[in-house]
ZAKOLKE-290253 format. One record per residue (C-alpha): y, z, x; residue number from 1; residue in one letter. Coordinates in nm, 3 decimals. Layout:
Y | Z | X | NUM | a
...
end
This chain:
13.515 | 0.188 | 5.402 | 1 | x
13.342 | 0.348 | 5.125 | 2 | x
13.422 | 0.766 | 5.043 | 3 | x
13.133 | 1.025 | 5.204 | 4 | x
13.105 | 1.306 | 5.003 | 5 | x
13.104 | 1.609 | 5.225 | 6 | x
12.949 | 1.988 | 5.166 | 7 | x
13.112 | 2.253 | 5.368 | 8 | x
12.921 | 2.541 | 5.478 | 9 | x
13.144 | 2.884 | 5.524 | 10 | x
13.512 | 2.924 | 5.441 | 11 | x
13.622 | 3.189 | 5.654 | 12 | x
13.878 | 3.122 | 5.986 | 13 | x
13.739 | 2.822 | 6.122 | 14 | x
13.616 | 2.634 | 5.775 | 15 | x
13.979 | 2.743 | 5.603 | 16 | x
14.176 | 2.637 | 5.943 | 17 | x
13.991 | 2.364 | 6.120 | 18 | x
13.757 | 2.177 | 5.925 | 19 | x
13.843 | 2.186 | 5.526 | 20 | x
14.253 | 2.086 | 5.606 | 21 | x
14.092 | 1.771 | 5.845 | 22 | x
13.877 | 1.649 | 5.623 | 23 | x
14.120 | 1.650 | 5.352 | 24 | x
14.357 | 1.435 | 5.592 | 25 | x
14.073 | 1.165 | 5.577 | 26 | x
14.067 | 0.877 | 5.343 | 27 | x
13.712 | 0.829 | 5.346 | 28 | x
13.587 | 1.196 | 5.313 | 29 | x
13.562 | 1.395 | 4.983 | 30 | x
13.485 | 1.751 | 4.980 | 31 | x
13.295 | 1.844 | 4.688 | 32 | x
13.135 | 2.147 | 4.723 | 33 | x
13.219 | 2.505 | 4.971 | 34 | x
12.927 | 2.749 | 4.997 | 35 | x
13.142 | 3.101 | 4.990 | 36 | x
13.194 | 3.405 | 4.876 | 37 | x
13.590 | 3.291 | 4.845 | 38 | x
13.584 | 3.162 | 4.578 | 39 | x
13.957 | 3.240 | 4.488 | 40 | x
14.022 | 3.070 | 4.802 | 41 | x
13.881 | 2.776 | 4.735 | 42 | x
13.991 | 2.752 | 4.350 | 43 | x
14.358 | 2.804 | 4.555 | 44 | x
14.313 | 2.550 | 4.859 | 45 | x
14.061 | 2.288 | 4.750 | 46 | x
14.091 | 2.231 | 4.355 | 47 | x
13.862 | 1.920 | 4.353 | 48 | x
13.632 | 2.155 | 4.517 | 49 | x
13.343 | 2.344 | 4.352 | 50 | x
13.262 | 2.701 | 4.547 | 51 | x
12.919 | 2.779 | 4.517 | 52 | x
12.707 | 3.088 | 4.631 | 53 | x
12.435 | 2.971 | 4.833 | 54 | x
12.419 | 2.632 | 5.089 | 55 | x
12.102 | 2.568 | 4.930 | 56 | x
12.356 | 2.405 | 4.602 | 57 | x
12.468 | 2.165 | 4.899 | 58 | x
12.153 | 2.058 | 5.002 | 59 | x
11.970 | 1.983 | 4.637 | 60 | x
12.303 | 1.826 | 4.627 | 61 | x
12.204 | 1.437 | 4.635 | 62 | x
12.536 | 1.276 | 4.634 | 63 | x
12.589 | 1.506 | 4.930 | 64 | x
12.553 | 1.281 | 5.265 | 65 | x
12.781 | 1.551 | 5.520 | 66 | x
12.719 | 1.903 | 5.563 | 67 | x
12.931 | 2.048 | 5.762 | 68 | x
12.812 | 2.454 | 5.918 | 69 | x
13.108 | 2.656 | 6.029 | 70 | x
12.939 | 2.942 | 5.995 | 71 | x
12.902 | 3.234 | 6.250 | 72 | x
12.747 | 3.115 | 6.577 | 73 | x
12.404 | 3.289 | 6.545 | 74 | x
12.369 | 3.074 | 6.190 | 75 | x
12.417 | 2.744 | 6.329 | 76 | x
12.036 | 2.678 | 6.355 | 77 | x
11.891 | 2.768 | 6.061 | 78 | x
12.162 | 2.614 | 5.805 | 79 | x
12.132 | 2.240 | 6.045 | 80 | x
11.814 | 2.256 | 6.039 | 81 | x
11.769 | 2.295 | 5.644 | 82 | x
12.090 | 2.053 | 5.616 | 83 | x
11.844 | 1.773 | 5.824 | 84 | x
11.528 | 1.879 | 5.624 | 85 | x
11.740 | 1.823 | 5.286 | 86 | x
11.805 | 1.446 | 5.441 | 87 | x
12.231 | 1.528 | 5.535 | 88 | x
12.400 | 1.410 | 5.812 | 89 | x
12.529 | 1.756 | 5.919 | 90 | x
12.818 | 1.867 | 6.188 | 91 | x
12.813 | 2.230 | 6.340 | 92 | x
13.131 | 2.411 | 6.453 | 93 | x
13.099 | 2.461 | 6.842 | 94 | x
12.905 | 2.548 | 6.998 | 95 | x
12.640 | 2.424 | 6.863 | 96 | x
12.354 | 2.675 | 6.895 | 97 | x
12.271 | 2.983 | 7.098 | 98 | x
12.058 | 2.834 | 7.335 | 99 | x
11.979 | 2.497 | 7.471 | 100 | x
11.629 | 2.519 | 7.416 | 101 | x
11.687 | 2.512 | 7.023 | 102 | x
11.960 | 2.255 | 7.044 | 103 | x
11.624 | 2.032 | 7.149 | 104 | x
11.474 | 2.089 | 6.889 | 105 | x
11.751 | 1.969 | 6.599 | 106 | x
11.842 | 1.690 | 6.817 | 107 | x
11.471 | 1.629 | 6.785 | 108 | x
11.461 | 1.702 | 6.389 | 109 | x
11.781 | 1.487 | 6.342 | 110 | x
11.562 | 1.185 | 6.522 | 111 | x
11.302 | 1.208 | 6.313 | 112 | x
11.485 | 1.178 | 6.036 | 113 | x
11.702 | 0.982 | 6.085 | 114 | x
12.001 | 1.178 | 6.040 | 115 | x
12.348 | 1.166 | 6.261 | 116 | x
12.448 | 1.516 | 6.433 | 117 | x
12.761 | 1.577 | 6.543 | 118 | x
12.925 | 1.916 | 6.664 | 119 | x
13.327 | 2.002 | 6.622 | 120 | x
13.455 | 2.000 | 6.992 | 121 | x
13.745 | 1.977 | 6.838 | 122 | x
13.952 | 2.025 | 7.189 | 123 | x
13.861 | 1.670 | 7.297 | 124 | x
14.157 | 1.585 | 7.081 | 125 | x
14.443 | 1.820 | 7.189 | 126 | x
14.729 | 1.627 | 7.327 | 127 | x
14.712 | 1.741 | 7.674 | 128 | x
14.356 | 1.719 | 7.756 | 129 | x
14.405 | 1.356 | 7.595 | 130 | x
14.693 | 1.296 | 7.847 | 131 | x
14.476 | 1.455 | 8.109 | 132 | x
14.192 | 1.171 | 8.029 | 133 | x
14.453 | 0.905 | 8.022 | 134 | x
14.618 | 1.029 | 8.363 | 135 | x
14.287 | 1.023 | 8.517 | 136 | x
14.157 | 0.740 | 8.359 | 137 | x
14.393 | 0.539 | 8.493 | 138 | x
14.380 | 0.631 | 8.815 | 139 | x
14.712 | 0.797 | 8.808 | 140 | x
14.575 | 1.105 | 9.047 | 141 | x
14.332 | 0.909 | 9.240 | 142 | x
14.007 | 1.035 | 9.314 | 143 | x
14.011 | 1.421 | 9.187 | 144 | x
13.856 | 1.684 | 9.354 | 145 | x
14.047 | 2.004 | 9.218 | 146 | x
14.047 | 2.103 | 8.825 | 147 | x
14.159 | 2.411 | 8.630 | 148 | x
14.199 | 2.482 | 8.286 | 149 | x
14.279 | 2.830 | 8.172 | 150 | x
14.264 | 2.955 | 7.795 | 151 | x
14.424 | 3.284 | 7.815 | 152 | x
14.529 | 3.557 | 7.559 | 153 | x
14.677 | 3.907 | 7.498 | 154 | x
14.490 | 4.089 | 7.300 | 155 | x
14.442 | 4.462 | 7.406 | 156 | x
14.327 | 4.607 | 7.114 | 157 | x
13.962 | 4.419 | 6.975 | 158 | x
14.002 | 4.213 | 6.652 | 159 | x
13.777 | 4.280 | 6.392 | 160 | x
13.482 | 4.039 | 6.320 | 161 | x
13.200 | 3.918 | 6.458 | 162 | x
13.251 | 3.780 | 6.762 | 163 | x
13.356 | 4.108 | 6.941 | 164 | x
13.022 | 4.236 | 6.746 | 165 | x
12.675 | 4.231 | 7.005 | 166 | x
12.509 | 3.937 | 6.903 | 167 | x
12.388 | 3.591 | 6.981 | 168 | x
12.633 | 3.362 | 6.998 | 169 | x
12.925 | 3.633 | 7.032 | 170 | x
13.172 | 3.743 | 7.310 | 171 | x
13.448 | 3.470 | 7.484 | 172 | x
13.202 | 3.277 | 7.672 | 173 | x
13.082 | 3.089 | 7.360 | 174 | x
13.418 | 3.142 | 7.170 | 175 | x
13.659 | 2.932 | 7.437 | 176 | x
13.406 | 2.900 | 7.697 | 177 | x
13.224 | 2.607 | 7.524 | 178 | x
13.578 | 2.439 | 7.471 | 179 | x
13.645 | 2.422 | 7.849 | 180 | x
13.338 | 2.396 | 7.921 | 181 | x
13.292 | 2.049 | 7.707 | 182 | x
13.660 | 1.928 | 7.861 | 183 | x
13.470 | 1.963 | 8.221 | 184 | x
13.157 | 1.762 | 8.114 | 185 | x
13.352 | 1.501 | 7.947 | 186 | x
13.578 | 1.430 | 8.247 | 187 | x
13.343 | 1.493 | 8.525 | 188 | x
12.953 | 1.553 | 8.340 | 189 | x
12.680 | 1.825 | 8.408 | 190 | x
12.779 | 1.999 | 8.747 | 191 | x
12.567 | 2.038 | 8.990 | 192 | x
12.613 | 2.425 | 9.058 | 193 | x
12.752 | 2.662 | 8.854 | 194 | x
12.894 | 2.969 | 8.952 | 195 | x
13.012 | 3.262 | 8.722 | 196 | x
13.209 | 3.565 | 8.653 | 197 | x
13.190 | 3.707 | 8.304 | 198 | x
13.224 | 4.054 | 8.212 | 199 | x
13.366 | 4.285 | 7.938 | 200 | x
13.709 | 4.422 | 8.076 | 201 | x
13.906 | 4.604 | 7.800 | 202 | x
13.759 | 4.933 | 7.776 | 203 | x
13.618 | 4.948 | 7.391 | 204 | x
13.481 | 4.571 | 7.433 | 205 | x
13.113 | 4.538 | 7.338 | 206 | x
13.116 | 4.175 | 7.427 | 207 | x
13.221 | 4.015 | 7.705 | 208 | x
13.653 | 3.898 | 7.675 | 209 | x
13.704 | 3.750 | 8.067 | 210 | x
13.489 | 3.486 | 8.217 | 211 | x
13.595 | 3.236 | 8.557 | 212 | x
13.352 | 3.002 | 8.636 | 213 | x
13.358 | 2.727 | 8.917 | 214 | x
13.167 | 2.402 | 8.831 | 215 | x
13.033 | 2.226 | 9.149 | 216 | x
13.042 | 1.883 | 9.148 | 217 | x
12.970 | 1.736 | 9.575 | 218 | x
13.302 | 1.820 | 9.668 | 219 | x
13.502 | 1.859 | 9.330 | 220 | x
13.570 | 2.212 | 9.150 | 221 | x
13.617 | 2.229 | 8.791 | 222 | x
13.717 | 2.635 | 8.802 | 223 | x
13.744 | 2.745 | 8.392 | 224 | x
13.908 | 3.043 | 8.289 | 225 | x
13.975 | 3.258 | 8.009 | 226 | x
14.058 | 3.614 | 8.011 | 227 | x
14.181 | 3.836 | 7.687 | 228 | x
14.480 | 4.050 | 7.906 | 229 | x
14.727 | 3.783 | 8.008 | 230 | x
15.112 | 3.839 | 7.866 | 231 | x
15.232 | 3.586 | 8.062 | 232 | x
15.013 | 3.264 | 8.079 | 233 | x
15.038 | 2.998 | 8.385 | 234 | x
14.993 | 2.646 | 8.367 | 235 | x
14.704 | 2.564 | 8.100 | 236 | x
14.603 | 2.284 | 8.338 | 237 | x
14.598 | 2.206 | 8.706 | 238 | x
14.461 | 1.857 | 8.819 | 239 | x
14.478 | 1.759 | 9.209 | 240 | x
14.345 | 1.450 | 9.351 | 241 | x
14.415 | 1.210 | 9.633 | 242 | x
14.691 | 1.038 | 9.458 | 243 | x
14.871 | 1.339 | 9.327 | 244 | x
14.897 | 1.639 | 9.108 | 245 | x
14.942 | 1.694 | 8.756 | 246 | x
15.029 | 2.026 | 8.591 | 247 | x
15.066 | 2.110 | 8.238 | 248 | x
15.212 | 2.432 | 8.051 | 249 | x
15.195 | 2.545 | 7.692 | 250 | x
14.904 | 2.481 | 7.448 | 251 | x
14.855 | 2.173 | 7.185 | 252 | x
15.041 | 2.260 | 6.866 | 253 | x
14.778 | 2.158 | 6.597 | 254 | x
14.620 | 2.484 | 6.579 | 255 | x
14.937 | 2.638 | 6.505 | 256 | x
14.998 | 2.426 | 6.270 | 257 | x
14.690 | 2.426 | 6.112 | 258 | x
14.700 | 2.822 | 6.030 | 259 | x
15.077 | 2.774 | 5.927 | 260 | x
14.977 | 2.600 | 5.638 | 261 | x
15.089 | 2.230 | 5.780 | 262 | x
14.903 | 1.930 | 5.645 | 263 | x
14.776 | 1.665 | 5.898 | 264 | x
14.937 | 1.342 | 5.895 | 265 | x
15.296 | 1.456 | 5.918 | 266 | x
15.479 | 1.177 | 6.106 | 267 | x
15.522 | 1.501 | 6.423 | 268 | x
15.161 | 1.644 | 6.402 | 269 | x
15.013 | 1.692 | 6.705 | 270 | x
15.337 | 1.623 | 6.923 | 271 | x
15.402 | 1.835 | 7.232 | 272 | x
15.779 | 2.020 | 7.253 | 273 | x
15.922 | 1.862 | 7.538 | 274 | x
16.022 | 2.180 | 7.684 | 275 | x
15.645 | 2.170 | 7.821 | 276 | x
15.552 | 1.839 | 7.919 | 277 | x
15.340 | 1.815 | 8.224 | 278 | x
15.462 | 1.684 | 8.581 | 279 | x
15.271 | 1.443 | 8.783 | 280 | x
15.396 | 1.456 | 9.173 | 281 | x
15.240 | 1.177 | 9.349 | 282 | x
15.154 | 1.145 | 9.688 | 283 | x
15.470 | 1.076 | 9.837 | 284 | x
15.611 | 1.397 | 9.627 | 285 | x
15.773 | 1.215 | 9.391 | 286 | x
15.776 | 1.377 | 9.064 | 287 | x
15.764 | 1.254 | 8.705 | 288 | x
15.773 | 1.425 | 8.393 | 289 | x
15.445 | 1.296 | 8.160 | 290 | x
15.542 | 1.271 | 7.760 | 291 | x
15.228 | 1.412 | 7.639 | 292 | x
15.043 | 1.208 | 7.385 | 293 | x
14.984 | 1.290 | 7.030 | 294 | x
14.697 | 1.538 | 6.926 | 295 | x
14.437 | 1.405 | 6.714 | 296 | x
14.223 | 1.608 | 6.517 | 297 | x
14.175 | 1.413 | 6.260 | 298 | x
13.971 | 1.151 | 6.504 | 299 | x
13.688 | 1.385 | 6.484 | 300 | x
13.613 | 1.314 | 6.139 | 301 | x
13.786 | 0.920 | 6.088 | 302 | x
13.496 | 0.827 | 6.329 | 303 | x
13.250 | 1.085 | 6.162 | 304 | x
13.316 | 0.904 | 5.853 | 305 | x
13.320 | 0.581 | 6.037 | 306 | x
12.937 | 0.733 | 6.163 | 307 | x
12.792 | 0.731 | 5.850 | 308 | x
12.915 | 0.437 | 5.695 | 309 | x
12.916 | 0.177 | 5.927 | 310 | x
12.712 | 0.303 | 6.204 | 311 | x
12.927 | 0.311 | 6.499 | 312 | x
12.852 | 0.665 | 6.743 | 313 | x
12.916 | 1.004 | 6.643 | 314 | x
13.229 | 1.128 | 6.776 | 315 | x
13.104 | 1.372 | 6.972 | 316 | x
12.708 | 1.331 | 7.096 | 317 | x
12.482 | 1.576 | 7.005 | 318 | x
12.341 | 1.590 | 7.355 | 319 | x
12.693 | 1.637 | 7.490 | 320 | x
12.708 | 1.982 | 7.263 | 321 | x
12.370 | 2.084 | 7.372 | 322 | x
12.461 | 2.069 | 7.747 | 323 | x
12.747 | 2.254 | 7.675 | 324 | x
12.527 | 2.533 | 7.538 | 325 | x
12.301 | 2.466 | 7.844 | 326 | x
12.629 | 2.535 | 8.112 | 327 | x
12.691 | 2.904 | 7.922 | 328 | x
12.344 | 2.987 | 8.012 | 329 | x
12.341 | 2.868 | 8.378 | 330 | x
12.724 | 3.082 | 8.395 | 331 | x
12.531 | 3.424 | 8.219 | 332 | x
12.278 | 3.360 | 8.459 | 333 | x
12.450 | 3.358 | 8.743 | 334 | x
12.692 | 3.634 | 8.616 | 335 | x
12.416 | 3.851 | 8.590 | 336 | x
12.264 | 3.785 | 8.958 | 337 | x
12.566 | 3.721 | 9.124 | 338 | x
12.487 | 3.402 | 9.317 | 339 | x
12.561 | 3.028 | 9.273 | 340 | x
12.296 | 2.835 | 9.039 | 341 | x
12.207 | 2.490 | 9.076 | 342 | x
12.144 | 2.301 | 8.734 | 343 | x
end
């Protein structure tokens, strides 16, 4: 496969963290350019890198084919949509807009011409919503008609930065919200009612930090959770069906990992501690521990890569993202008049 030359957009948490490490880790990808005011950073992290001022060097860029925006939420737009003007394939960092409605229109833009657009729901590749697919997939838990994920944290006092600030794009609900929210639609699709909780609960918060939303789907429940005051987290997943139930502690290591420095491709990345392997109890109550697959990460971008240069599908559908982005507005909706909304 030949090498993509890749521009990335933004070097603070997430582009440091979660993209510029991954697409190191693949063959195929170069990064040649960061637009950032880091430049020490870069000059530190990314040697073969050049740090430029402005993303407008990455789009007059022509050996450029990737852009990749992880930039603050309320960006995403603009930057994709001068990224597919300038002719680059482009992936944004979840979500992938503020609102549906101008998710259209770059799906629409990337159409015309021509270009592949991907978004970083990076969470499709943490080990235990991988084992979670497999379980289901093969029809370990039968038909399922209960599922709960829960992406909880303590955090009293507000972090700086500007997704606690009032904004489009900022508060919980977009931050972890559109990572459970794009597990549920890849399992089970768009629901057909959503209804929603979401609300601002420590007292200095100026965006909202809890949200519990229940996905209708005929007589499943997908119930989503995240709230900013839990010390002592349950189970991270819940899955009942007529065959059984699986439950699953603990988080996927790769983030972890990711801000302690660790390089991708370590013969242990991505593996669970055993300590917190999930049970599956079947119907007749027998129980068996589940060795949770490995994390992957780095899939995102191998098929990326694999995207632009051979033309197999984007890892992650553009459309997918977008009704994502669609399912946060249906849950503010019905968070702010209290009733159940059908999609």
């Amino acid at each position: 496969m030949r090498t993509v030359d890749v521009g990335l957009i933004g070097y603070g948490f997430a582009g440091s963290t979660f993209h510029a490490p991954i697409i190191k880790a693949v063959p195929s990808l170069s990064l040649v350019k960061v637009s950032t005011s880091r430049t020490g950073d870069v000059a530190r992290d990314l040697p073969q890198a050049a740090a430029v001022a402005a993303p407008q060097a990455i789009f007059a860029d022509p050996a450029i084919e990737l852009v990749v925006i992880a930039t603050p939420n309320a960006t995403h737009a603009d930057l994709a949509r001068q990224a597919l003007e300038a002719g680059k394939h482009v992936v944004i960092d979840k979500p992938m807009t503020t609102t549906s409605a101008v998710a259209d229109e770059l799906i629409g833009l990337a159409a015309q011409r021509g270009r592949l657009l991907s978004v970083y729901q990076n969470r499709r590749w943490d080990n235990d919503f991988l084992t979670i697919r497999s379980l289901i997939g093969a029809g370990r838990l039968g038909r399922v008609y209960g599922y709960e994920a829960h992406f909880d944290r303590f955090r009293p006092a507000i972090k700086p930065g500007w997704r606690e600030v009032p904004q489009a794009g900022s508060g919980v609900l977009f931050d972890l919200g559109s990572h459970l929210i794009d597990q549920a639609l890849t399992l089970f699709g768009m629901p057909e009612t959503v209804t929603a909780d979401v609300l601002a609960q420590r007292p200095e918060a100026l965006v909202d930090d809890y949200f519990h939303l229940v996905l209708g789907y005929g007589e499943r429940r997908a119930i989503l959770h995240s709230s900013t005051l839990v010390r002592e987290p349950g189970p991270h997943f819940v899955v009942h069906g007529d065959a059984g139930s699986f439950v699953k502690y603990g988080m996927d290591p790769q983030e972890a990992a990711l801000k302690a420095g660790q390089v991708p491709g370590t013969p242990d990345w991505g593996l669970d501690d055993p300590a917190t392997y999930g049970t599956l109890v079947n119907a007749a109550g027998e129980r068996e521990t589940i060795v949770t697959l490995p994390g992957a990460y780095v899939s995102f971008y191998a098929e990326m890569a694999a995207a632009i240069a051979d033309g197999t599908p984007v890892p992650v559908s553009a459309r997918s993202a977008r009704d994502t982005v669609a399912v946060i507005e249906l849950a503010r909706q019905s968070a702010v008049e209290r009733c159940t909304i059908v999609a």
